[in-house]
Each structure stands twice: as C-alpha cells, then as structure tokens.
C-alpha positions as CSV (number, residue, x, y, z in Angstrom):
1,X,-2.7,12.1,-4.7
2,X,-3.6,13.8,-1.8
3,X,-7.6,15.1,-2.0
4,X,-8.1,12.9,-5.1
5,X,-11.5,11.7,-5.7
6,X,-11.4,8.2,-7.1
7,X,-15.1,6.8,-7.0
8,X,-15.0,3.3,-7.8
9,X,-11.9,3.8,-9.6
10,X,-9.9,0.1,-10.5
11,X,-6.2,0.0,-8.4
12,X,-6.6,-3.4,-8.9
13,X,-2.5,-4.8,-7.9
14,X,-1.8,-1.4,-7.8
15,X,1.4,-0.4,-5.5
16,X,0.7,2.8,-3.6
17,X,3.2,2.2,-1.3
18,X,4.1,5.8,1.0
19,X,1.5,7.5,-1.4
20,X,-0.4,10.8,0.5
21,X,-4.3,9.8,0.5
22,X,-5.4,12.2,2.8
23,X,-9.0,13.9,2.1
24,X,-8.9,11.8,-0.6
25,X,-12.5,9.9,-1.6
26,X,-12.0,6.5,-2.5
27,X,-15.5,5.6,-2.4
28,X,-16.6,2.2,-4.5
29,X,-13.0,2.0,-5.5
30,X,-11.6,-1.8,-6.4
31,X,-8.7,-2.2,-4.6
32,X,-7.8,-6.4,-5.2
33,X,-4.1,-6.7,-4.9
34,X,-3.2,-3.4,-4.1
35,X,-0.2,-2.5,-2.0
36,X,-0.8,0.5,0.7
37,X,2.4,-0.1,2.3
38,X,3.1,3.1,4.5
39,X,0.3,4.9,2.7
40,X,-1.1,8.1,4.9
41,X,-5.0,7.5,5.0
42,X,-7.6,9.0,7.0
43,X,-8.6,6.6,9.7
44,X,-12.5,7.0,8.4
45,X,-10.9,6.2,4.5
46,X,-9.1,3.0,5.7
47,X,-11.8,1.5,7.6
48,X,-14.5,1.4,5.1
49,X,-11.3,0.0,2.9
50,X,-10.8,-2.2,5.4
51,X,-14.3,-3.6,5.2
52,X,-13.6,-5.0,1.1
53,X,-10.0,-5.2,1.4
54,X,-8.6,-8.6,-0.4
55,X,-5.8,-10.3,-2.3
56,X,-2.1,-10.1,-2.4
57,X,-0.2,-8.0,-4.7
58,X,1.8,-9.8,-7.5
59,X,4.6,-7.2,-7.2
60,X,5.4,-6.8,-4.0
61,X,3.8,-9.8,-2.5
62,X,2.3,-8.0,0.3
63,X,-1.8,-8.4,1.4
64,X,-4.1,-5.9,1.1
65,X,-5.3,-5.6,4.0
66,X,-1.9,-5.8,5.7
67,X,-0.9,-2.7,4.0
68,X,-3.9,-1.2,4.9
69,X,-3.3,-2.0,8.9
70,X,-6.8,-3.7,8.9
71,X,-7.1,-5.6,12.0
72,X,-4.5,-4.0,13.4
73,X,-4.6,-1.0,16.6
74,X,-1.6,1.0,15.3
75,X,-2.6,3.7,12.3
76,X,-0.3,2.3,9.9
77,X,0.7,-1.7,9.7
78,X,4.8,-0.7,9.3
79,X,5.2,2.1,11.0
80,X,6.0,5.4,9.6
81,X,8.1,6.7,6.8
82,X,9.3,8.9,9.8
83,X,10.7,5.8,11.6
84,X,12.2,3.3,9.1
85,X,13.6,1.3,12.2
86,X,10.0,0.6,12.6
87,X,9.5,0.4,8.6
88,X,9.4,-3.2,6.5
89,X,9.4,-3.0,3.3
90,X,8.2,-5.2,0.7
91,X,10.6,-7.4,0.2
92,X,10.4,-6.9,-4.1
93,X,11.7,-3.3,-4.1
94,X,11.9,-1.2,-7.1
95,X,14.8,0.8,-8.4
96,X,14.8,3.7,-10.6
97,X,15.2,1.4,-14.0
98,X,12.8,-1.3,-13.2
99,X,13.5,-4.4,-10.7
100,X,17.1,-5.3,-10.2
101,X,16.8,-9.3,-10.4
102,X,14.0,-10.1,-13.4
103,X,14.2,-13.6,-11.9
104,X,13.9,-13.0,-8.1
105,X,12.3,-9.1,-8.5
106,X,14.7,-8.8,-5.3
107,X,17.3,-5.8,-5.5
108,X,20.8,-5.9,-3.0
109,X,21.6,-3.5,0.0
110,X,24.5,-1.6,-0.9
C-alpha cells in the first residue's frame, strides 16, 4: 500500500497491522477501530492521524491510537518488525485459515 491515496477512505476496524504506508495520503480518511500495529507511516501521516485517532479494534483488541504511537516519543508504539524482542503483538493473531480458537480468537505458540 505504499504511495496509496486514500482521501477520506472508511478503514473503519480495519487491521493494518506491519502494512507499508509510506508516501501514502490518508487525508479525511476514517480510521475508528483500526489496528496500525507496526505499520511504517510517515511521521507528518501519523500525526495528523493522531489528531482523530479513536476506538479499539474488535479483532485484535488493540487502540487506535496505540497502534499509531500517538502520545508516544518513539516512531512506532512496538517497536520494529526489525526487532521482534521489542515487538507485541496483538494478542488475537491470525493464521493462514482464519483464527485458530473461534471462541477465544487466541492461536498457540508452537
């Protein structure tokens, strides 16, 4: 998605988690719910996200604006994908066919 131009486009609950936003223009875009988890943003792009940035997703249960690093001094709120020490994860995690517990949404470590 990198250079994308979503003007006021709806990710409404939308998980973008470790998606590539650079360049991208995001400009009146509703963004309620949706997960940025280790996202790569332009600093200018998140902080005018920041500034509207609300809800939780219902998927992965993480805030908005937590994903997003709002608030927060460090470019990215987790880390890196680079550094997965540094990393956490939502703690609903997807595998390849879906979730892995329809009750919990929780898969196991192997």
């Amino acid at each position: 998605m990198d250079r994308m131009v979503l003007n006021e486009a709806n990710l409404t609950n939308a998980v973008l988690a470790r998606t590539v936003l650079t360049r991208s223009d995001l400009g009146g875009a509703v963004i309620e719910g949706a997960d940025f988890s280790d996202a790569v943003l332009d600093l200018p792009q998140k902080q005018a996200l920041c500034k509207y940035a609300s809800g939780t997703n219902p998927i992965t249960g993480v805030s908005t604006r937590v994903s997003l690093g709002c608030g927060n001094t460090r470019r990215n709120a987790y880390g890196t994908p680079s550094s997965p020490l540094l990393s956490a994860p939502p703690e609903k995690l997807l595998n390849r066919d879906g979730f892995c517990d329809e009750a919990t949404g929780l898969c196991e470590a192997k």
